[in-house]
C-alpha positions in Angstrom: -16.3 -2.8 18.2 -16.3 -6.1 15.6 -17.3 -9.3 17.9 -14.8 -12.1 17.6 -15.9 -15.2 16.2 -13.7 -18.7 16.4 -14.2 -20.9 14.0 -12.3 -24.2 13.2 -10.6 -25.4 10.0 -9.2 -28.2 8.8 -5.6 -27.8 6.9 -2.9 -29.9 5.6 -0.6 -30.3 8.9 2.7 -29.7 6.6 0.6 -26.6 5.5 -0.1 -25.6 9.1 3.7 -26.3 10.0 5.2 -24.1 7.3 3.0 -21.3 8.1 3.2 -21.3 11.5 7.0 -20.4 11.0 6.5 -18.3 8.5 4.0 -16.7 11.0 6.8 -16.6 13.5 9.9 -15.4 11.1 7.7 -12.3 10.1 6.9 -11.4 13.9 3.0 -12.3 14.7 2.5 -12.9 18.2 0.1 -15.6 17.1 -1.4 -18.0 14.1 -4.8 -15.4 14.6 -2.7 -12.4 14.0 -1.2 -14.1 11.0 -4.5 -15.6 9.8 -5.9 -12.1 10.4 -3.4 -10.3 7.9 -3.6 -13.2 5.3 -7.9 -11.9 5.1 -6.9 -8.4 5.4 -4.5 -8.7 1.9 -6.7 -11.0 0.3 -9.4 -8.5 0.5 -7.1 -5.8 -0.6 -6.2 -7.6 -3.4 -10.3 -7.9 -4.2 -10.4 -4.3 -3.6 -7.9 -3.0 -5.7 -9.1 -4.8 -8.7 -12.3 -2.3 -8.6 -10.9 0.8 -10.8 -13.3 3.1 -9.2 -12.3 2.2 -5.4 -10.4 5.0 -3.6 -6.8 4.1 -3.1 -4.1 5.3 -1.7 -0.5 4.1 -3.4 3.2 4.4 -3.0 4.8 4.6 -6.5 9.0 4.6 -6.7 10.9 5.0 -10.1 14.7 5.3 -10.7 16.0 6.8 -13.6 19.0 8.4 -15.2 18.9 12.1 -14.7 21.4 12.5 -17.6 18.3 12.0 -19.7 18.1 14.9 -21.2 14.2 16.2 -20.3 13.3 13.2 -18.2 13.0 15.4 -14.9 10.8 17.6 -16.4 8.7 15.3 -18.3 8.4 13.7 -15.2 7.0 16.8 -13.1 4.8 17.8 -16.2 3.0 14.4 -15.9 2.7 15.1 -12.1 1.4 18.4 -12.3 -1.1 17.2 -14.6 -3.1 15.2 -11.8 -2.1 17.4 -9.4 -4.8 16.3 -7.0 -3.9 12.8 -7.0 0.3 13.2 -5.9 0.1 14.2 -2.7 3.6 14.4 -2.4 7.3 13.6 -3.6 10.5 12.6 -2.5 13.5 12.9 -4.7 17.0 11.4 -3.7 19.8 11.0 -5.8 21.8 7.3 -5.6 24.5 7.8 -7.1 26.0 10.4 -10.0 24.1 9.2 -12.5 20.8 7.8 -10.8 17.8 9.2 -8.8 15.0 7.8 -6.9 11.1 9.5 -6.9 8.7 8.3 -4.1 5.5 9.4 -5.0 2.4 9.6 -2.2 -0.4 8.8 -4.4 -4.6 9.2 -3.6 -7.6 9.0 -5.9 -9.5 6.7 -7.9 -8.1 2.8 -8.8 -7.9 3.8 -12.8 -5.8 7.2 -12.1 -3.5 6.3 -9.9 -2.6 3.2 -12.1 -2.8 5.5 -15.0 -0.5 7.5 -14.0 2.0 4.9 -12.7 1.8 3.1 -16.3 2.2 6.4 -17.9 5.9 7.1 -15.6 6.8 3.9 -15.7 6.5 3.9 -19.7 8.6 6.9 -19.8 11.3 6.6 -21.8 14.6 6.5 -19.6 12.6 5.2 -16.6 14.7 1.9 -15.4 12.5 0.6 -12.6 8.7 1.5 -11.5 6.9 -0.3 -8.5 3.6 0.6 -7.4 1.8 -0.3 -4.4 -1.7 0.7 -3.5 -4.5 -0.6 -0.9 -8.4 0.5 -1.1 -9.2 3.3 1.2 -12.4 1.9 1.4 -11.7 -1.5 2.8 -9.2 0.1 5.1 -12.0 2.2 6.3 -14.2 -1.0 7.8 -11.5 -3.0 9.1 -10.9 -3.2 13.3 -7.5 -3.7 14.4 -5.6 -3.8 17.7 -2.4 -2.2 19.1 -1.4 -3.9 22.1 -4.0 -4.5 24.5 -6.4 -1.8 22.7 -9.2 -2.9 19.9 -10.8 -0.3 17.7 -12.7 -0.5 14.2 -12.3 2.5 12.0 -16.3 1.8 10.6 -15.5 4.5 7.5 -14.1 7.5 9.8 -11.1 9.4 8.3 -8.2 7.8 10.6 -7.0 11.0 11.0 -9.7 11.1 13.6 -7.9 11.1 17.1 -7.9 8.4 19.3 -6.7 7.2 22.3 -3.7 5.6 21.5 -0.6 6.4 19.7 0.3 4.7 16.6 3.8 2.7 16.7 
């Protein structure tokens, strides 16, 4: 397990304020937890610059199936990289409009590849990717509730003691 270490700063006060209830709108118990997450995305963000980190990603379009091809281009392009959607959701909105969750994995550069390349797509109306580095994920120590574990580059598939919320 990661030691704790406390360590003082010195902020604007109307800076503290705000975030402090921000902190508290979004549900953290505390201005650590909050601090805590705040370091955890801004090294995600580092991460996921890298295009050769490992990711995993999250990718939703919406599009008009009445575009003639556009379902099939679509699962041409997917079966193409194959090994990087690990699965897909399709629900239709409405009559005309239908929404694709993809579960991406694999290297930075293909994932966003292949999320430019949908989202490009002609008859494609929105695309939003998001992604986080499987490899800063993998050295990170979390808690849930009273329990404290680090993942130190184990597959979190890994059992453990707890159940996950």
């Amino acid at each position: 397990m990661s030691d704790i270490t406390r360590f003082g700063v010195s902020i604007e006060s109307n800076l503290v304020e705000a975030f402090d209830a921000l902190s508290k709108k979004k549900g953290f118990a505390n201005r650590s937890d909050a601090l805590r997450q705040c370091m955890r995305n801004a090294l995600q963000e580092e991460a996921n610059a890298d295009p050769n980190t490992n990711v995993s990603g999250v990718l939703t379009i919406i599009y008009d199936h009445h575009n003639s091809d556009l379902s099939k281009k679509l699962t041409s392009m997917q079966h193409a990289v194959h090994d990087v959607v690990m699965s897909n959701l399709h629900v239709h909105l409405d009559l005309h409009h239908c929404l694709e969750v993809m579960i991406l994995k694999g290297r930075n550069h293909v994932v966003q590849e292949l999320a430019d390349k949908l989202a490009s797509t002609k008859g494609i109306l929105k695309s939003n990717l998001a992604i986080a580095s499987i490899d800063t994920l993998a050295h990170t120590c979390h808690t849930h509730g009273d329990d404290k574990h680090c993942h130190d580059g184990h597959d979190h598939a890994r059992e453990h003691k707890h159940i996950h919320d």
